[in-house]
C-alpha positions as CSV (number, residue, x, y, z in Angstrom):
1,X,102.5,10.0,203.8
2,X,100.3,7.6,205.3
3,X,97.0,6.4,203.5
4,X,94.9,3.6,203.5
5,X,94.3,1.3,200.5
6,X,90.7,0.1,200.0
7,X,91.2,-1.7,196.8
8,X,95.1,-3.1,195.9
9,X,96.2,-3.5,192.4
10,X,98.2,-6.1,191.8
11,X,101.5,-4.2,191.7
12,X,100.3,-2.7,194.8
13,X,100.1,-6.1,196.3
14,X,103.5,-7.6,194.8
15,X,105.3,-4.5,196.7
16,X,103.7,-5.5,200.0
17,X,104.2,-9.2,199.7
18,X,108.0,-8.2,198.8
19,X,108.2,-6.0,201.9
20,X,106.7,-8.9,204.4
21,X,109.0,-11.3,203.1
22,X,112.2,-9.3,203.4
23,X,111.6,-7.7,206.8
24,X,109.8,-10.7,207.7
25,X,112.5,-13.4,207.2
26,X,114.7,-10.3,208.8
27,X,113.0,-10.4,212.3
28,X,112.5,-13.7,212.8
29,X,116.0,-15.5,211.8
30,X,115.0,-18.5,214.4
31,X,112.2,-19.6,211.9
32,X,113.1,-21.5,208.7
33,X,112.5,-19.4,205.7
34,X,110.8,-22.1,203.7
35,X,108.0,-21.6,206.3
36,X,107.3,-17.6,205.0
37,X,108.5,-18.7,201.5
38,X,105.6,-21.6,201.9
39,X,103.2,-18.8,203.3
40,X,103.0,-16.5,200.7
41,X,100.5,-17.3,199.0
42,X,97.9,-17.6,201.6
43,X,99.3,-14.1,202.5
44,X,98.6,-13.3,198.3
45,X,94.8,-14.1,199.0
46,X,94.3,-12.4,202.3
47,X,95.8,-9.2,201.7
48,X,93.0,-7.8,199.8
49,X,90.5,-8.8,202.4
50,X,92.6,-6.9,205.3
51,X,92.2,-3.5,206.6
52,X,95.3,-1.8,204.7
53,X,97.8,1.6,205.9
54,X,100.6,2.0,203.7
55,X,103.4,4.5,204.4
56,X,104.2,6.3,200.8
57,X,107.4,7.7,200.2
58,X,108.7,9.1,196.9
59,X,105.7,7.5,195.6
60,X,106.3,4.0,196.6
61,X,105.0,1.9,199.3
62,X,107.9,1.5,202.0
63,X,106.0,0.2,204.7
64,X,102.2,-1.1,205.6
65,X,100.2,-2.3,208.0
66,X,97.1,-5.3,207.7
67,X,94.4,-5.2,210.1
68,X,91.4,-7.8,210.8
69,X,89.0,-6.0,212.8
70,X,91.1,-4.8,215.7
71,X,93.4,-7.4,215.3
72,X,96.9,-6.1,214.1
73,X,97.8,-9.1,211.4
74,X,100.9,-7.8,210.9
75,X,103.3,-4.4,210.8
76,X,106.0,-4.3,207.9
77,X,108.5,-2.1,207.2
78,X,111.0,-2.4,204.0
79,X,114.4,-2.8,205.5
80,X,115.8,0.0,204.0
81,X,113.6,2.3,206.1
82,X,113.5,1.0,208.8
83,X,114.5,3.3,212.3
84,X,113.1,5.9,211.0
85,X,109.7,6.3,213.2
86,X,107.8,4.7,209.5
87,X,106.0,1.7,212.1
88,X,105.2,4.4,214.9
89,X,103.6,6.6,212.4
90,X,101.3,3.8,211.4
91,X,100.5,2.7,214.3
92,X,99.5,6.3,215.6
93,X,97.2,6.2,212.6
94,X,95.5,3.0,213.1
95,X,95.0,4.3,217.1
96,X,93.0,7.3,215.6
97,X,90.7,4.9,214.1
98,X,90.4,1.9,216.5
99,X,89.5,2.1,220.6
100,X,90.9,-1.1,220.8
101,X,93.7,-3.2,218.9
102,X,95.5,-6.3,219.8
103,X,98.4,-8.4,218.4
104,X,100.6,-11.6,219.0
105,X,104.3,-11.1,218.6
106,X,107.1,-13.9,218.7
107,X,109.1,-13.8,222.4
108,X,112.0,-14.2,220.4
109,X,111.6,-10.9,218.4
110,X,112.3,-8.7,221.3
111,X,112.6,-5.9,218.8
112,X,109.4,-6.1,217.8
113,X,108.0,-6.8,221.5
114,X,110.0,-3.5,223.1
115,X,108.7,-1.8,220.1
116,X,104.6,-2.7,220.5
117,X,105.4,-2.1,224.7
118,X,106.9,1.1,224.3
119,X,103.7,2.0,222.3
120,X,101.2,0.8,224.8
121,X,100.5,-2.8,224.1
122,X,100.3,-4.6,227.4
123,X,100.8,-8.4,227.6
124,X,97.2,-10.4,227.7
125,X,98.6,-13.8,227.7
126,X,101.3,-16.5,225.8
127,X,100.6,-19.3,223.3
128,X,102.5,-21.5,221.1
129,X,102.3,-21.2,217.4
130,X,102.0,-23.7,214.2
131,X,105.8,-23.2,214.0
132,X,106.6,-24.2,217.9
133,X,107.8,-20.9,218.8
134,X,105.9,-18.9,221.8
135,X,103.8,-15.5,221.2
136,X,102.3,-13.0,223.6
137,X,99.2,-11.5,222.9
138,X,99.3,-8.1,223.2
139,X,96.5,-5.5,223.9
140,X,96.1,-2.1,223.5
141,X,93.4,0.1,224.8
142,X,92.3,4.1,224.6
């Protein structure tokens, strides 16, 4: 069940930073984990302030995604359930609600860049990040 969360309690938001940092550190091995060990914090403050879909199941978060306007911040899935449609399912949702959306995704997690493709993302441009690794920008339109 997807739904989105307009106000996170705090063990709301300690499930979600848990799931970023495990699938996270998952998909991108070629980045030091100190960096999104470092990180979550700032994550701690913005998550409240982002547009929020969570995927329920058994009647725990498994999955979320954080939007800024149209911009996809991020799409999470617990390891545990992941391959099992969970990020397609959000994303379908978040499509119903937006016209527009766009993203930047690591070259080096192809997983995640096949994935966003296969769903309609097209590439806009490349860039390199705080952490030295390249990024395409990603759009998607209606």
């Amino acid at each position: 069940m997807i739904k989105k969360i307009t106000h996170l309690t705090s063990e709301e938001l300690d499930r979600l930073l848990n799931i970023w940092l495990e699938a996270t550190i998952e998909a991108h091995p070629f980045i030091e984990k100190n960096y999104w060990l470092d990180n979550q914090s700032l994550l701690k403050e913005q998550l409240p302030q982002a547009e929020l879909y969570v995927y329920m199941k058994d009647g725990k978060i498994v999955a979320f995604l954080g939007m800024i306007e149209t911009y996809i911040a991020g799409l999470f899935v617990h390891t545990d359930y992941q391959n099992q449609g969970i990020g397609q399912q959000l994303l379908a949702e978040v499509k119903k609600d937006h016209k527009q959306l766009s993203l930047s995704v690591y070259v080096k997690n192809q997983r995640a860049l096949h994935f966003y493709q296969k769903q309609g993302f097209r590439f806009v441009k490349e860039n390199v990040d705080e952490t030295g690794e390249l990024e395409h920008q990603l759009v998607w339109d209606r």
